[in-house]
FIDREN-866851 format. One record per atom (N, C-alpha, C, O): residue number from 1; residue in one letter; x, y, z. Coordinates in steps of 0.001 Angstrom, whole numbers, plus 500000, padded with zeros to 6 digits. Example, Ala and Ser with C-alpha at 12.3 -4.5 7.8 and 13.67 -1.06 7.14 Angstrom:
! residues 2
<1, "A", <513190, 494310, 507800>>
<1, "A", <512300, 495500, 507800>>
<1, "A", <513200, 496700, 507800>>
<1, "A", <514236, 496681, 508465>>
<2, "S", <512850, 497750, 507080>>
<2, "S", <513670, 498940, 507140>>
<2, "S", <512900, 500030, 507870>>
<2, "S", <513409, 501138, 508039>>
This chain:
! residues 86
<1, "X", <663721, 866512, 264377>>
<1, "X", <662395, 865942, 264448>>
<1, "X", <661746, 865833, 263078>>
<1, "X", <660604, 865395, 262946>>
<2, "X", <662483, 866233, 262080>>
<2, "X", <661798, 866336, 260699>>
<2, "X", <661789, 864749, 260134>>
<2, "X", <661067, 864416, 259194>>
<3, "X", <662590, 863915, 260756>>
<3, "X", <662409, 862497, 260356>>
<3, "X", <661549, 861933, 260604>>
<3, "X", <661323, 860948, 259902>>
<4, "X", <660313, 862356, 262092>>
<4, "X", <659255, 861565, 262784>>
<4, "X", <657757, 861936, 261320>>
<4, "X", <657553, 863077, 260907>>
<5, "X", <657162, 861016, 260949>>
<5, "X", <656326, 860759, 260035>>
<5, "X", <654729, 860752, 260736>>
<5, "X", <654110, 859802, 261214>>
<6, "X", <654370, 862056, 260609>>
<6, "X", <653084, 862053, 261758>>
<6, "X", <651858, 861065, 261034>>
<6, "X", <651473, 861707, 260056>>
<7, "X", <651096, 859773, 261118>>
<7, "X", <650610, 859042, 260689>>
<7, "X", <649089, 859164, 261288>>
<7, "X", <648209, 858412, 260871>>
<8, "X", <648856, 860057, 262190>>
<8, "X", <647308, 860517, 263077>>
<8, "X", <646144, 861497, 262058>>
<8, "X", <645110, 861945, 262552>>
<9, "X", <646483, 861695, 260754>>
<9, "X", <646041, 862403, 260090>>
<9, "X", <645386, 861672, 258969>>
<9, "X", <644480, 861953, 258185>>
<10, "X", <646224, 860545, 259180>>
<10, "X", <645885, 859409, 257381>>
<10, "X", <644509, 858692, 257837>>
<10, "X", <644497, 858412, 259036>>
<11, "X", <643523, 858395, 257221>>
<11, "X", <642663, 857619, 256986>>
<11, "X", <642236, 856556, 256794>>
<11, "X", <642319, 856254, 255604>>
<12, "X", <641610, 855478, 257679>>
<12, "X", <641769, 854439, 257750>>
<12, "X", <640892, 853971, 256714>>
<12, "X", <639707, 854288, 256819>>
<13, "X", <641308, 853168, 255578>>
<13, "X", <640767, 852411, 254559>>
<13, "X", <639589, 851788, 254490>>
<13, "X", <639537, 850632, 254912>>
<14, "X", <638279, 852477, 253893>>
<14, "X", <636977, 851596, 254122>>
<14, "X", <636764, 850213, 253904>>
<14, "X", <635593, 849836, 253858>>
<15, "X", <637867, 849208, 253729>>
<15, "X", <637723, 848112, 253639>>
<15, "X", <638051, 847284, 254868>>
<15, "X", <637432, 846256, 255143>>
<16, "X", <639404, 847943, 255859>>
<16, "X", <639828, 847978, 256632>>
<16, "X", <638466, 848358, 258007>>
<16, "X", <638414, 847506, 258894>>
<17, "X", <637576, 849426, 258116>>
<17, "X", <636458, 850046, 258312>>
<17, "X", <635952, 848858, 258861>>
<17, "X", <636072, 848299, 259951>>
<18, "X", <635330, 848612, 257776>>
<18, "X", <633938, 847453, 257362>>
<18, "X", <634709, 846041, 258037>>
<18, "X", <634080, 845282, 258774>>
<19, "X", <635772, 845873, 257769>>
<19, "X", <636209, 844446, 258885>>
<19, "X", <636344, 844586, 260098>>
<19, "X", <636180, 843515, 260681>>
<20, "X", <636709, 845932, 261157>>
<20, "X", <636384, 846033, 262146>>
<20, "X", <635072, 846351, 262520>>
<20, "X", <634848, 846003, 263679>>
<21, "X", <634393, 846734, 262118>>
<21, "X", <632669, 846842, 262051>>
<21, "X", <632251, 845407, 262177>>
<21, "X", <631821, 845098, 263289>>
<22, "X", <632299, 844255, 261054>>
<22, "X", <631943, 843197, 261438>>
<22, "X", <632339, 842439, 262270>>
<22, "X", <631621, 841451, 262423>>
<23, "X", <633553, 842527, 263126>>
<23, "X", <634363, 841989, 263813>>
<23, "X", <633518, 842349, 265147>>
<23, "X", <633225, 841576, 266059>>
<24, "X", <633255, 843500, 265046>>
<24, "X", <633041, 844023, 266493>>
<24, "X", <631513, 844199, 266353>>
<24, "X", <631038, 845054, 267100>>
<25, "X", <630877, 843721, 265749>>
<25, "X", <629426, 844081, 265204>>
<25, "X", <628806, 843665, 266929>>
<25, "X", <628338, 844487, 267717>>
<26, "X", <628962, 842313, 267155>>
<26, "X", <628163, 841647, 268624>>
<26, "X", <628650, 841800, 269771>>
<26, "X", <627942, 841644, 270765>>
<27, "X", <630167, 842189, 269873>>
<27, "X", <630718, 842167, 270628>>
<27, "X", <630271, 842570, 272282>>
<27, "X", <630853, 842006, 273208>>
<28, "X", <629299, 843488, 272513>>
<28, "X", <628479, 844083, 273238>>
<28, "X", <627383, 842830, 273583>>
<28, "X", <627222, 842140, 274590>>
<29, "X", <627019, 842852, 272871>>
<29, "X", <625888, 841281, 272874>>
<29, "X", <626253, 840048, 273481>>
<29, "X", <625595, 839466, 274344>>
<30, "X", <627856, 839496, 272752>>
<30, "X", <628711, 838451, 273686>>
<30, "X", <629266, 839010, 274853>>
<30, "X", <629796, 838181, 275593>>
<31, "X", <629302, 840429, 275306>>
<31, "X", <629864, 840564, 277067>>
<31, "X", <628398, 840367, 277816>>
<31, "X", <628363, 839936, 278969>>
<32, "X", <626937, 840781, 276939>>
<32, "X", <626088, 840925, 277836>>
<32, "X", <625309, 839559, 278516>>
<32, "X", <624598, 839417, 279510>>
<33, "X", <625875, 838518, 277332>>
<33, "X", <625142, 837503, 277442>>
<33, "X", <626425, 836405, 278193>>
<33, "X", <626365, 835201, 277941>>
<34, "X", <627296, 836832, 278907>>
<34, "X", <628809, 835900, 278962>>
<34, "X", <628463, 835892, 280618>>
<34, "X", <628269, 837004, 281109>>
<35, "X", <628372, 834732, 281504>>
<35, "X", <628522, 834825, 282902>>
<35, "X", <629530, 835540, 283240>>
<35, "X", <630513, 835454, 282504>>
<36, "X", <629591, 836256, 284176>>
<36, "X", <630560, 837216, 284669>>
<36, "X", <631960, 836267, 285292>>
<36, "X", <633124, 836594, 285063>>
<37, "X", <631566, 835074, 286096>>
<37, "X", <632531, 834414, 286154>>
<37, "X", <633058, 833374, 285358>>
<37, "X", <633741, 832476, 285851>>
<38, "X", <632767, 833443, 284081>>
<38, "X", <633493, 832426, 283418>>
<38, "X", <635139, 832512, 283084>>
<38, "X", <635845, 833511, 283227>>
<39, "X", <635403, 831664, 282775>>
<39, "X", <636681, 831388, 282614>>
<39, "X", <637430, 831973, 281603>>
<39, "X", <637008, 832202, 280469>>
<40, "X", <639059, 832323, 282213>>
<40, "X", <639111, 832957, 280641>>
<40, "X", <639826, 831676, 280144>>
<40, "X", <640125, 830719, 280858>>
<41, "X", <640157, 831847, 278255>>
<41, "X", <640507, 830671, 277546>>
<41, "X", <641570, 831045, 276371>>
<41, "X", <641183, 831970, 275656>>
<42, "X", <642378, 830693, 276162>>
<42, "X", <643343, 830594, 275381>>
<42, "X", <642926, 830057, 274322>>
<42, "X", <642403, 828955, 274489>>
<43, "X", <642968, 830426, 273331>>
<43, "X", <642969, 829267, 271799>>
<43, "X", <644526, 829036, 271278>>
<43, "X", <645002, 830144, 271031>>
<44, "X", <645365, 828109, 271057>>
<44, "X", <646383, 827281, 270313>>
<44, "X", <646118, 827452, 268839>>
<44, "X", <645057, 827487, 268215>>
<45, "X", <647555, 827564, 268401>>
<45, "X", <647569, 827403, 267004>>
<45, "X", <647063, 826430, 266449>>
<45, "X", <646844, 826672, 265262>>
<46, "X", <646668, 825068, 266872>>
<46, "X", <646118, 823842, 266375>>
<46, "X", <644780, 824041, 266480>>
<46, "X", <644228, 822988, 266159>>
<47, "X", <643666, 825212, 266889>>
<47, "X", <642781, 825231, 267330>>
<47, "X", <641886, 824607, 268609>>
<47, "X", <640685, 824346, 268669>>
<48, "X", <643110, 824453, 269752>>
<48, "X", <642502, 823785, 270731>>
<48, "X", <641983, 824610, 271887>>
<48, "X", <642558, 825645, 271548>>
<49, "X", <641354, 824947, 272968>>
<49, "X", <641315, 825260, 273906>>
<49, "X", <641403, 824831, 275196>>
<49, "X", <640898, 823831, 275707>>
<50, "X", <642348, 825997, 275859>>
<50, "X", <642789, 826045, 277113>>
<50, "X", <642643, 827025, 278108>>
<50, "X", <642898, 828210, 277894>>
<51, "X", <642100, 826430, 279579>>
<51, "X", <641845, 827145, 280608>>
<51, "X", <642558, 828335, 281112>>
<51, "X", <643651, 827871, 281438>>
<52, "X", <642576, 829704, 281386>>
<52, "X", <643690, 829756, 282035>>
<52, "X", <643268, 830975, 283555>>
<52, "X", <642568, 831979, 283684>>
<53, "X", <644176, 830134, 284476>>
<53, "X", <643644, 830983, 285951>>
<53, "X", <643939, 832499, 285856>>
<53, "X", <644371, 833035, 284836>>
<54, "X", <643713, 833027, 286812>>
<54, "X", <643886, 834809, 287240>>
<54, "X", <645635, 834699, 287243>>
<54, "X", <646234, 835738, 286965>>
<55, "X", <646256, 833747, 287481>>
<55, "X", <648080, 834649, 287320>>
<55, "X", <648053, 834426, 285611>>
<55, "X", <649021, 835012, 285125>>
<56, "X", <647435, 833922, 284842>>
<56, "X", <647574, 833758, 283595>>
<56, "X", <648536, 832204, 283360>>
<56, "X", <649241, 832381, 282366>>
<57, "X", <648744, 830938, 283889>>
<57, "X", <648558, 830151, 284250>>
<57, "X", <647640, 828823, 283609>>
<57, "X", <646587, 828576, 284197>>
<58, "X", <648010, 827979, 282437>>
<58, "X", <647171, 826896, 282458>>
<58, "X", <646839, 826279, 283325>>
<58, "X", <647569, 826049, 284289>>
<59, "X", <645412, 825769, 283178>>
<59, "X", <644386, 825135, 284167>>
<59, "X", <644522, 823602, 283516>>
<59, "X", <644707, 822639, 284260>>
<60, "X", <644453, 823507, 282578>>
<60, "X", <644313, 821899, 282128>>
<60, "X", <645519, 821305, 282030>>
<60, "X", <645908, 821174, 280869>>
<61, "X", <646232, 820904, 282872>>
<61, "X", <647705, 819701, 282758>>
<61, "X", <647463, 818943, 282087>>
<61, "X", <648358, 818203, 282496>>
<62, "X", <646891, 818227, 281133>>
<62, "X", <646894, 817515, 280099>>
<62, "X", <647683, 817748, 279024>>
<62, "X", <648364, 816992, 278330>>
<63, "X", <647447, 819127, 278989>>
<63, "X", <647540, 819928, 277302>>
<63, "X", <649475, 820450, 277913>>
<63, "X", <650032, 821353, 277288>>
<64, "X", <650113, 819861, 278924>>
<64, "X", <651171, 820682, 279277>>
<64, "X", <652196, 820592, 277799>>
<64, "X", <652788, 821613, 277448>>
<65, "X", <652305, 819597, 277180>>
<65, "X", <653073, 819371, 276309>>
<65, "X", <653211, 820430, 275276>>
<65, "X", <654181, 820465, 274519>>
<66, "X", <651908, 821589, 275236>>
<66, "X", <651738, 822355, 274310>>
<66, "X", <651920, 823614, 274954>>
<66, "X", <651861, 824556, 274164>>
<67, "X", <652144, 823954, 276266>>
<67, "X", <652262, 824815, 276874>>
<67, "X", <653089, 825542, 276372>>
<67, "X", <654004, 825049, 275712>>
<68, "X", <652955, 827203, 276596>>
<68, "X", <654277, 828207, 276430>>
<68, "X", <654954, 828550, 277328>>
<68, "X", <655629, 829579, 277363>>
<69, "X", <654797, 827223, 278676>>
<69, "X", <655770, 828114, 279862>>
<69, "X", <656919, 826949, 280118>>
<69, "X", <656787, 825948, 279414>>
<70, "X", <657997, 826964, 281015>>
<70, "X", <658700, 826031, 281121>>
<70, "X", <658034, 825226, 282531>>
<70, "X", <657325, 825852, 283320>>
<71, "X", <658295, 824072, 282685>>
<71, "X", <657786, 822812, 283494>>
<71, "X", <658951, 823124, 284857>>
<71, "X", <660138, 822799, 284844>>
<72, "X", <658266, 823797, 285919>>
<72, "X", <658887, 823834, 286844>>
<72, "X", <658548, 822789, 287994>>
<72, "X", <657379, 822617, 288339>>
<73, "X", <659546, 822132, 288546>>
<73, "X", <659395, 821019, 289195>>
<73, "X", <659968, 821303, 291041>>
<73, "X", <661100, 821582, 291436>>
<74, "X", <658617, 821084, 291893>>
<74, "X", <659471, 821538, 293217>>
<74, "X", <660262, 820807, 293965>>
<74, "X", <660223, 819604, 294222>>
<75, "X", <661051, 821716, 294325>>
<75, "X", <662159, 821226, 295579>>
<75, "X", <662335, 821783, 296848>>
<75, "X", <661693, 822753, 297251>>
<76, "X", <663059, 821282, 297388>>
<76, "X", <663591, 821382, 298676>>
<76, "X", <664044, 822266, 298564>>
<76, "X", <664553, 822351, 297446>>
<77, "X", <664283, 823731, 299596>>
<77, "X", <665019, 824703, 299500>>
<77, "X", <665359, 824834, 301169>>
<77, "X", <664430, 825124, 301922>>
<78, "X", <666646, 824621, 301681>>
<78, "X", <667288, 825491, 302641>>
<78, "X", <668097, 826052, 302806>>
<78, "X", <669083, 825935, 302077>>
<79, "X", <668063, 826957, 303877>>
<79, "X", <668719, 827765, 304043>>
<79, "X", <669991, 827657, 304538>>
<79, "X", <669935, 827489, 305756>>
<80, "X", <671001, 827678, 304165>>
<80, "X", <672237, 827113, 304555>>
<80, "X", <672985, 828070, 305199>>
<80, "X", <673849, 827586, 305931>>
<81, "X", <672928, 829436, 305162>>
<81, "X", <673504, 830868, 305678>>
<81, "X", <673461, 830555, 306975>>
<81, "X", <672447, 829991, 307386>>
<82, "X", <674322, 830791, 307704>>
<82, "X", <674119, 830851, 309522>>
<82, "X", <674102, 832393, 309956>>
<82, "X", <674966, 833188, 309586>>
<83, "X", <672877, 832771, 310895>>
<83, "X", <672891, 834397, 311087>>
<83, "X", <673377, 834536, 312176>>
<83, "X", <672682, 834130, 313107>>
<84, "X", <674765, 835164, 312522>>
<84, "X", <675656, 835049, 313532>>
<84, "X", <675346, 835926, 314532>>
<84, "X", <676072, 836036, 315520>>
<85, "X", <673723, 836961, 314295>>
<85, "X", <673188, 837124, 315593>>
<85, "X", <672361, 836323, 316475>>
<85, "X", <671729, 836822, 317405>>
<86, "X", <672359, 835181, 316216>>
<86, "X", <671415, 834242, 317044>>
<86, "X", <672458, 833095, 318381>>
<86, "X", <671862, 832302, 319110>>
């Protein structure tokens, strides 16, 4: 265990400090003032925004081209097994 480097003791850098301070300065202010049901939203590397539902799920099919999921397309599914208790 003499290899594990205990890092819970070191001090986080007052410059480091002061950017989570301003970061998080309103943050309290933007939950208090945010409708409870609004939407949540994705931002894109291009700076665009996108909807996305409760399974985590884009909402806007427009933007699919930029999507990070693959384009699943439905089909027909039967069951071809015969259950030889019937």
């Amino acid at each position: 265990m003499s290899e594990v480097a205990w890092w819970a003791h070191r001090e986080v850098a007052p410059d480091v400090k002061k950017l989570l301070q301003e970061f998080h300065a309103d943050t309290l202010h933007k939950r208090a003032i945010a409708p409870e049901d609004s939407p949540v939203l994705i931002q894109r590397e291009d700076g665009s925004w996108d909807r996305v539902d409760e399974g985590g799920f884009l909402v806007s099919y427009e933007n699919l081209d930029k999507a990070d999921v693959i384009e699943v397309l439905p089909i027909s599914i039967v069951d071809t097994e015969v259950d030889e208790d019937l």
